[in-house]
BALOBA-1460 file (C-alpha; in Angstrom, 3 decimals):
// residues 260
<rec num="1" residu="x" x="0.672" y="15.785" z="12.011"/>
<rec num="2" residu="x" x="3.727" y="17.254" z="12.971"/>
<rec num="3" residu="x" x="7.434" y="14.652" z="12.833"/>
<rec num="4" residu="x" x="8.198" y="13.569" z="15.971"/>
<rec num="5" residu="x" x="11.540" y="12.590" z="17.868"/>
<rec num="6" residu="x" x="12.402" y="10.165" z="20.601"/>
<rec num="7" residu="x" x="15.024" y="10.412" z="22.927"/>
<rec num="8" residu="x" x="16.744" y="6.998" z="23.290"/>
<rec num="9" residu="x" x="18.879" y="5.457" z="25.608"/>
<rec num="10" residu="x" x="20.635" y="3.237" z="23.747"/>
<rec num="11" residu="x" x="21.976" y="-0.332" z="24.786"/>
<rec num="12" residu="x" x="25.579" y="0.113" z="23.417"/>
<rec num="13" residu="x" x="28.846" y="-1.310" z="24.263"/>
<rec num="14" residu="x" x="30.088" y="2.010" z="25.240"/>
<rec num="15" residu="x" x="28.855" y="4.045" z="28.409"/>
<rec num="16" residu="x" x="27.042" y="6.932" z="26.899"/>
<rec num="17" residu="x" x="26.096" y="9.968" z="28.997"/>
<rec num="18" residu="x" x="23.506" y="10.922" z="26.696"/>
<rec num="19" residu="x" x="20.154" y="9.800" z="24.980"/>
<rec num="20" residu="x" x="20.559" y="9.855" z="21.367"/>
<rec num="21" residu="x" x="17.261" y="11.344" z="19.008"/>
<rec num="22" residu="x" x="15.260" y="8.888" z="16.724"/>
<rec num="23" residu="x" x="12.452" y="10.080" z="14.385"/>
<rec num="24" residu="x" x="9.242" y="8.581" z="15.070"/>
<rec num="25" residu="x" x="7.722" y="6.686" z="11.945"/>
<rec num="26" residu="x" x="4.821" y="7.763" z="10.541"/>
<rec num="27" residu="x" x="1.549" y="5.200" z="12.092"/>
<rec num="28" residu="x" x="4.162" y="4.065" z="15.016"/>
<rec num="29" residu="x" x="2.678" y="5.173" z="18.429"/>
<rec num="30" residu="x" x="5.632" y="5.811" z="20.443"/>
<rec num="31" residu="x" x="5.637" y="6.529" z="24.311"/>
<rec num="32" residu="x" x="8.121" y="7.102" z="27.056"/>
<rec num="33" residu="x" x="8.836" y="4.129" z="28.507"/>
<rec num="34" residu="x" x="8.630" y="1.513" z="24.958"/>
<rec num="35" residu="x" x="11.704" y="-0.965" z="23.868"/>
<rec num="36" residu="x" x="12.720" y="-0.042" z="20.342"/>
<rec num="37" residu="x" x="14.939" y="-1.061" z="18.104"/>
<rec num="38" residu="x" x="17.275" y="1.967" z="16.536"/>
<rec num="39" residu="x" x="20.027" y="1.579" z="13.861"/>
<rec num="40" residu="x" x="23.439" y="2.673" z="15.589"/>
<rec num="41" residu="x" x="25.909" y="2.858" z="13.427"/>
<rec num="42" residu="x" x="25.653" y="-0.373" z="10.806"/>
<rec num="43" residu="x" x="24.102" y="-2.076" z="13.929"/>
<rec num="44" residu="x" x="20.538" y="-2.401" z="15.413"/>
<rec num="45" residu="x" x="20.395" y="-2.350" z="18.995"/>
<rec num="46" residu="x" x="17.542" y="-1.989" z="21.570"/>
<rec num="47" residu="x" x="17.078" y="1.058" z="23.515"/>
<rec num="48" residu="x" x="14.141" y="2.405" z="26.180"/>
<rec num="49" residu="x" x="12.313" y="6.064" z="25.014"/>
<rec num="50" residu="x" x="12.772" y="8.606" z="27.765"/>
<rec num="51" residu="x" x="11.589" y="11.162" z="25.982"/>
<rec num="52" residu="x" x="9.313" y="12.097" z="22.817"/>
<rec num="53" residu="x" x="8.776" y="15.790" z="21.615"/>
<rec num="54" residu="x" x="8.528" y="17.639" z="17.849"/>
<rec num="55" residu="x" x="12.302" y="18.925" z="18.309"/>
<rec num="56" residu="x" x="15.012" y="17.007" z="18.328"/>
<rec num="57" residu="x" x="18.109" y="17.406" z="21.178"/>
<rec num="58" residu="x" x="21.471" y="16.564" z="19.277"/>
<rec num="59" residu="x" x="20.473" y="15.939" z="15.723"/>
<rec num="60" residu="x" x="19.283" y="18.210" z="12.941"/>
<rec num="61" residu="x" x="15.760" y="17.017" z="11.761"/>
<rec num="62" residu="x" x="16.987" y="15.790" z="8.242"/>
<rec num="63" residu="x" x="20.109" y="13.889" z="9.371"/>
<rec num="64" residu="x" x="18.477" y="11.758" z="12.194"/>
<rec num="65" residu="x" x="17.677" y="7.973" z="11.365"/>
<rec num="66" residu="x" x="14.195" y="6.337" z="12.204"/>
<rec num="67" residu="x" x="13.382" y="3.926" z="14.640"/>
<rec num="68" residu="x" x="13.016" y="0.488" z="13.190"/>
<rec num="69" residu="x" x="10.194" y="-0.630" z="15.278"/>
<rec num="70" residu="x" x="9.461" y="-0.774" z="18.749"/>
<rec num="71" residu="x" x="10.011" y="-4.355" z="21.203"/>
<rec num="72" residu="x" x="6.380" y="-4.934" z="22.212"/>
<rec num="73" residu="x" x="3.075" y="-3.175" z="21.906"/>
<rec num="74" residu="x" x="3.273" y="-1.723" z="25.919"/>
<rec num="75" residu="x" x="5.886" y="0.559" z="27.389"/>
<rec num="76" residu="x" x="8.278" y="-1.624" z="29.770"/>
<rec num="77" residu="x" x="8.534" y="1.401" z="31.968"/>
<rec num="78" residu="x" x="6.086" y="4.152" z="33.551"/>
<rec num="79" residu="x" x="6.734" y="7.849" z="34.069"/>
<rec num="80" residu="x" x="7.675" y="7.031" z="37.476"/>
<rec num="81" residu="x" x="10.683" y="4.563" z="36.785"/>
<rec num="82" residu="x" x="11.528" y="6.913" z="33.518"/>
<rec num="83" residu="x" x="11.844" y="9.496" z="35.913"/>
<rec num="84" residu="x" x="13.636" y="7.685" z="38.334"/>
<rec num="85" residu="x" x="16.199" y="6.288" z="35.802"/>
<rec num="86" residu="x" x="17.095" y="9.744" z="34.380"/>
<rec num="87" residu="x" x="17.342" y="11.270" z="38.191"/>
<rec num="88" residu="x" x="19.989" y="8.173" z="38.842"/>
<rec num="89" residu="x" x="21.962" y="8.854" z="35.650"/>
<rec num="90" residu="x" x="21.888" y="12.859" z="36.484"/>
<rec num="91" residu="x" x="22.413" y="12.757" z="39.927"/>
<rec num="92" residu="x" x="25.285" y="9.801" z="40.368"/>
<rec num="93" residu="x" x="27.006" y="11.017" z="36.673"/>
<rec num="94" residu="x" x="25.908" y="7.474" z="35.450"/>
<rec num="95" residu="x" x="26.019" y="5.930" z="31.773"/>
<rec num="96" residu="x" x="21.991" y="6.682" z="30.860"/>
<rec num="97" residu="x" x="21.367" y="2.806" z="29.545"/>
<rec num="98" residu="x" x="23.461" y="2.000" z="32.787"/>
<rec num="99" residu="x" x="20.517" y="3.748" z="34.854"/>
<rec num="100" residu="x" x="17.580" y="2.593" z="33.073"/>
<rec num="101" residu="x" x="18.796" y="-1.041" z="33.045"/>
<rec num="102" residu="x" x="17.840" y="-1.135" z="36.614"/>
<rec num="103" residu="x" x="14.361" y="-0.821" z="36.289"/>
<rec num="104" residu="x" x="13.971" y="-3.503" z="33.240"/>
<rec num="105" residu="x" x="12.646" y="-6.956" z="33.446"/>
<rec num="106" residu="x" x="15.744" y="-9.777" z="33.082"/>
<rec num="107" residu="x" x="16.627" y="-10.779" z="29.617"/>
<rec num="108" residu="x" x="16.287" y="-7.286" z="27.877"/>
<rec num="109" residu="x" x="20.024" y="-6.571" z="27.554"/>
<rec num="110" residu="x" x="20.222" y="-9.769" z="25.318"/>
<rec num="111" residu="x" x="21.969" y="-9.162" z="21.879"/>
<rec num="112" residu="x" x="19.518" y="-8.468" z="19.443"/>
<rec num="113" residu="x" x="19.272" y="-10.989" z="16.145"/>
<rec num="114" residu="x" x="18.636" y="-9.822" z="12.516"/>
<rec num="115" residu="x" x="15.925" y="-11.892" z="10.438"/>
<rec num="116" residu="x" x="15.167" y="-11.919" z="7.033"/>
<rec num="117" residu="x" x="12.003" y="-13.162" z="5.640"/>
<rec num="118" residu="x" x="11.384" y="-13.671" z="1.740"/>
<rec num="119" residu="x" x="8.529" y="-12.266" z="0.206"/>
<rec num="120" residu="x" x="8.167" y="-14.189" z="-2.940"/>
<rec num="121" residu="x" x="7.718" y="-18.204" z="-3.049"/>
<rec num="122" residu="x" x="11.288" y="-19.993" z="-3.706"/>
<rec num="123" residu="x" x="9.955" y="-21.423" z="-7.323"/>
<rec num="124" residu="x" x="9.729" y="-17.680" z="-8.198"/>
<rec num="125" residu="x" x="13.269" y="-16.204" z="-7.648"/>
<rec num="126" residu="x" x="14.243" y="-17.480" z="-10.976"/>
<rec num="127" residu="x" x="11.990" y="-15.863" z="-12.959"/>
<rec num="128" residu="x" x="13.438" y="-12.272" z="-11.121"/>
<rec num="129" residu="x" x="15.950" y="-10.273" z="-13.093"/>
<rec num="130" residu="x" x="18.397" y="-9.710" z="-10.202"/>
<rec num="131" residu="x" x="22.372" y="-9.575" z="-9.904"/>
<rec num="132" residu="x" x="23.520" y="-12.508" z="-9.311"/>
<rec num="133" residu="x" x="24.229" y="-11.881" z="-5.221"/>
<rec num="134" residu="x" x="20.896" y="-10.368" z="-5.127"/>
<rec num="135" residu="x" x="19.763" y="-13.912" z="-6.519"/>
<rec num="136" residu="x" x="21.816" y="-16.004" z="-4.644"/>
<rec num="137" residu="x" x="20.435" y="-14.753" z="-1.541"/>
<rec num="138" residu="x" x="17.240" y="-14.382" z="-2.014"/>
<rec num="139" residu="x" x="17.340" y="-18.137" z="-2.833"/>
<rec num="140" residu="x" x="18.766" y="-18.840" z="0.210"/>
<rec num="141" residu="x" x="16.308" y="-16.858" z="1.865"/>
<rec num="142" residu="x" x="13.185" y="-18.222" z="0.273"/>
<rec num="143" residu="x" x="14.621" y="-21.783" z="1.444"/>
<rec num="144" residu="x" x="12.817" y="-20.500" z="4.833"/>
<rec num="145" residu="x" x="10.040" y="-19.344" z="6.712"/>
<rec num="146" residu="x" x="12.689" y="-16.470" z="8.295"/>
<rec num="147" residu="x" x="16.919" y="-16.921" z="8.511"/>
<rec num="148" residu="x" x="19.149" y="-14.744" z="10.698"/>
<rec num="149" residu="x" x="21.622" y="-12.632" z="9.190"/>
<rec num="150" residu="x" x="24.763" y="-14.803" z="11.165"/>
<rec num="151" residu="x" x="23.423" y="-18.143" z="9.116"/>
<rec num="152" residu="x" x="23.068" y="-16.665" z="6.132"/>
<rec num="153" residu="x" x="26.643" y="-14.695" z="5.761"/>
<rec num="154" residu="x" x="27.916" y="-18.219" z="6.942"/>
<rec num="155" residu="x" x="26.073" y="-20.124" z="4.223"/>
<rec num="156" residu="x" x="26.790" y="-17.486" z="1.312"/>
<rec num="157" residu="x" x="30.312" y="-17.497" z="-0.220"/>
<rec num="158" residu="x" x="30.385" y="-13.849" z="-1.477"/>
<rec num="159" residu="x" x="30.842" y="-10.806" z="1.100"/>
<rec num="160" residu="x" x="28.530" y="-8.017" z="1.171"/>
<rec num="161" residu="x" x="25.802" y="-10.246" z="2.350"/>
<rec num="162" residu="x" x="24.358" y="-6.881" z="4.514"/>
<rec num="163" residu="x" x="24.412" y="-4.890" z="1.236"/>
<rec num="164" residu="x" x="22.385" y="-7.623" z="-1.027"/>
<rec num="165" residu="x" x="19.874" y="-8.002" z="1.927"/>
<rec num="166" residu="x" x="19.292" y="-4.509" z="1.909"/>
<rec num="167" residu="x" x="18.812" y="-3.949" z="-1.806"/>
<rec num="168" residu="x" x="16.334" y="-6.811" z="-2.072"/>
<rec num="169" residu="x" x="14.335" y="-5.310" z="0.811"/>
<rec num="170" residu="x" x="14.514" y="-2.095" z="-1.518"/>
<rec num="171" residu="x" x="12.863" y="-3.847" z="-3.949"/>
<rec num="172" residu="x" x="10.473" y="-4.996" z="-1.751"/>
<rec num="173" residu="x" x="11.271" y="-8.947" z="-1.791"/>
<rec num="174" residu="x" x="12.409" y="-9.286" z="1.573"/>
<rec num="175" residu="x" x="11.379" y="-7.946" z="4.823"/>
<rec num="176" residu="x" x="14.492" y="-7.612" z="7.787"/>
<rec num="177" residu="x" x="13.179" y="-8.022" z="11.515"/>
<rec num="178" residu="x" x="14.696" y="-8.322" z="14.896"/>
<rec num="179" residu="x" x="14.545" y="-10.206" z="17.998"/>
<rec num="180" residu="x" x="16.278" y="-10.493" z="20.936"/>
<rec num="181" residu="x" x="18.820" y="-13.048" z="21.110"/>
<rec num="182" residu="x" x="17.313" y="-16.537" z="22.978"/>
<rec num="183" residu="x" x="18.635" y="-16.917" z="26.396"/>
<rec num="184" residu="x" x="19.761" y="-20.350" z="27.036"/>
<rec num="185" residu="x" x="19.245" y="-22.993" z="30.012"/>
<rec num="186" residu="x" x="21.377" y="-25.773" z="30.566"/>
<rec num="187" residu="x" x="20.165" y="-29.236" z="30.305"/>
<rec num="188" residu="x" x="19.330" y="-30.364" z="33.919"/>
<rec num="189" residu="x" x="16.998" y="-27.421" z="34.470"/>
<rec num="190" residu="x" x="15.429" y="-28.479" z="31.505"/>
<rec num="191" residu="x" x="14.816" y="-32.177" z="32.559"/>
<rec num="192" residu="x" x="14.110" y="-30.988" z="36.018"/>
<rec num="193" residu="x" x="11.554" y="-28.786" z="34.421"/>
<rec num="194" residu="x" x="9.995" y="-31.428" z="31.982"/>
<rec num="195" residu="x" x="9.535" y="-34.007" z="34.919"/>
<rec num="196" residu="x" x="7.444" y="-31.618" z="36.427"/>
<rec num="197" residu="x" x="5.068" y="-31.417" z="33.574"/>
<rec num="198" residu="x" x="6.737" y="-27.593" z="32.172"/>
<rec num="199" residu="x" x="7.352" y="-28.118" z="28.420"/>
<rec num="200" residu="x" x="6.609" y="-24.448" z="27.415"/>
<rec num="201" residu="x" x="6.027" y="-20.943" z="27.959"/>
<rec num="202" residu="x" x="2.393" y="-21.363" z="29.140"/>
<rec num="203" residu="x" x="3.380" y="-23.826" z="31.368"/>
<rec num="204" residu="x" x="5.900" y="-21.980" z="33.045"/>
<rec num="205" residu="x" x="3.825" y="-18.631" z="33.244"/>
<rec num="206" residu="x" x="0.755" y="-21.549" z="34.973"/>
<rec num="207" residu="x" x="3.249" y="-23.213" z="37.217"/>
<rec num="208" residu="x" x="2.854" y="-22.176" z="40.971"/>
<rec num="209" residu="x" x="6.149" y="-19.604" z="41.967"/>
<rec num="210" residu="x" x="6.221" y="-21.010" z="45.363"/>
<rec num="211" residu="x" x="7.035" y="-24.440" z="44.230"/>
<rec num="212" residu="x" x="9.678" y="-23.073" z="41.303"/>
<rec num="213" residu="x" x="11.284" y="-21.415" z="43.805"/>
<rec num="214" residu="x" x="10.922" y="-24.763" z="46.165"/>
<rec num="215" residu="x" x="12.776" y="-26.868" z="43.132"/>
<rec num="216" residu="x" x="15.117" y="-24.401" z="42.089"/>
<rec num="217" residu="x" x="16.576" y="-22.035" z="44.778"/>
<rec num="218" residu="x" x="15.091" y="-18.261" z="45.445"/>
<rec num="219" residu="x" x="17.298" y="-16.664" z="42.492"/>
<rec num="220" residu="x" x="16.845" y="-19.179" z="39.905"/>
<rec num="221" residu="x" x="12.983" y="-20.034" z="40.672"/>
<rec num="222" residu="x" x="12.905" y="-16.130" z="40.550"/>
<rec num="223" residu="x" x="14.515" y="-16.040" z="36.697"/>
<rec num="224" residu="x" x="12.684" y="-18.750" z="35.725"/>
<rec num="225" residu="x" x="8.879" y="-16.607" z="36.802"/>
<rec num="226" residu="x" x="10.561" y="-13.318" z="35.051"/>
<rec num="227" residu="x" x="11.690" y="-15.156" z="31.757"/>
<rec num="228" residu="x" x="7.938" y="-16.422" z="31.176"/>
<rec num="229" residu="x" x="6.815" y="-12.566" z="31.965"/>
<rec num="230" residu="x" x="9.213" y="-10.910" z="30.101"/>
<rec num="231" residu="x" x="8.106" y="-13.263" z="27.214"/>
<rec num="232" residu="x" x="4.563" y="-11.868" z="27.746"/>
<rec num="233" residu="x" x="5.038" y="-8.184" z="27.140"/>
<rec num="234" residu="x" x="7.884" y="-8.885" z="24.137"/>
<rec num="235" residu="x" x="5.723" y="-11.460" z="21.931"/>
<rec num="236" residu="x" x="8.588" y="-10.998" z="19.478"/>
<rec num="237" residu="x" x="10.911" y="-12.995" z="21.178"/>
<rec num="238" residu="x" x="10.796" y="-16.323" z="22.801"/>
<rec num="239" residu="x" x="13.027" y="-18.525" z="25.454"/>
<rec num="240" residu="x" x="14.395" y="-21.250" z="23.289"/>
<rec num="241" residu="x" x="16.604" y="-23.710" z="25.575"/>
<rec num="242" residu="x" x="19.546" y="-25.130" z="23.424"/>
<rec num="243" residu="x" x="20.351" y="-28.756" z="24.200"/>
<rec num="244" residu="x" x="20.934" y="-31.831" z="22.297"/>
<rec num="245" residu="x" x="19.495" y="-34.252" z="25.117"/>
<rec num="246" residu="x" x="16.107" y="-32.091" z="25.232"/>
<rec num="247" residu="x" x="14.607" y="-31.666" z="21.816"/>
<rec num="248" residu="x" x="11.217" y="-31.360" z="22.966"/>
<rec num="249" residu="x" x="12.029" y="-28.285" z="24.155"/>
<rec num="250" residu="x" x="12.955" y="-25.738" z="21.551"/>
<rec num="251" residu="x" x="9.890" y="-28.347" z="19.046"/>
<rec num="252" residu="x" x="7.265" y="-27.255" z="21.900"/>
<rec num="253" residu="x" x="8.479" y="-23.640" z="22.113"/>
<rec num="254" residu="x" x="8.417" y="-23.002" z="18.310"/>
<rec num="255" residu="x" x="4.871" y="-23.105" z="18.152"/>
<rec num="256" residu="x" x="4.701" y="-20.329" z="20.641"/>
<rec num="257" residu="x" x="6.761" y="-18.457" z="18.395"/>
<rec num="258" residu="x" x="4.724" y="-19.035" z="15.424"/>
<rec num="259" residu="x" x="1.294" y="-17.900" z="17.305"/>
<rec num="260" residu="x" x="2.816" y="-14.387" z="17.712"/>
């Protein structure tokens, strides 16, 4: 089967007129319309296919970088609104991420987080001949289920955190993976929403919209309906409310997370 290239508009800080070109992964079924996640630069930020094809449009073939995995298992967009977003940017001389972020659900534009996950059992990193970094954080690693990439270069005293990481996922003994940053709700919604029985993402998705919108206004009963679908079509990410007076919350919303 022949290597195939995406064409990615890329959710960057800096208001790109172009699509940038991926290679597709070998197994990965990629379509027009899919969230990824692309490196860019040393980051890894999310971006929408507009276009897949055997030839890619700014790159040559052996200097283009692979798409790290894609945000979901269905396309977020359909040739219509793909279409539509590239006629915007083309026509009005508009950023292309700029364009296509008016046909995506809420929530998608959030910064996405780095994970790493250990591979090995935490009794077993002794026995491992590794440099000493390469030890030091892979036990810190194997201390968890998963750890994001911010705790971990805050908990580790040495720089080059990113490098280690990389090196023990090399030697296959970590695994990195990505989610979108968890949006946040302030406390009073959350009471508000636990006194009316909604203590996770099932409720909300089961809770009439006519009476969210009742409680909470048009706009916010509105962001409320869109997080819980969002949620639904990205299982990799989950709405995690940060407060110290509602624990329950982020408790009842972990399991979610760990039925992905």
């Amino acid at each position: 089967m022949p290597q195939l290239f995406a064409e990615v508009a890329v959710n960057s800080t800096f208001p790109h007129r172009q699509t940038f070109s991926y290679a597709v992964p070998g197994g990965l079924v990629v379509q027009p319309g899919h969230a990824v996640y692309v490196p860019f630069g040393r980051l890894t930020l999310q971006g929408i296919v507009l276009e897949v094809h055997d030839t890619p449009v700014f790159s040559e073939p052996e200097k283009i970088r692979a798409i790290r995995s894609l945000i979901g298992e269905r396309p977020l967009l359909d040739d219509d609104r793909v279409g539509l977003a590239k006629w915007i940017a083309d026509y009005y001389v508009a950023p292309v991420f700029s364009a296509v972020a008016l046909m995506l659900p809420p929530g998608f534009e959030r910064k996405p987080v780095t994970l790493a996950r250990p591979l090995v059992e935490e009794d077993e990193v002794e026995g491992l001949e590794l440099p000493e970094r390469q030890r030091e954080a892979l036990a810190a690693i194997a201390k968890h289920a998963s750890v994001d990439m911010d705790g971990l270069r805050a908990q580790l005293s040495f720089s080059g955190v990113e490098a280690a990481v990389a090196q023990l996922e090399r030697r296959e003994l970590v695994v990195r993976t990505y989610e979108l940053q968890r949006p946040r709700i302030g406390p009073k919604t959350v009471e508000k929403l636990e006194r009316m029985g909604i203590r996770s993402l099932a409720d909300l998705r089961a809770h009439d919209p006519v009476a969210l919108e009742r409680a909470f206004g048009p706009r916010m009963g509105g962001w409320l309906q869109a997080r819980a679908r969002f949620e639904d079509e990205t299982p990799i990410s989950v709405v995690s409310p940060t407060v110290a007076s509602s624990a329950s919350w982020p408790r009842t919303l972990s399991v979610a997370a760990a039925s992905r």
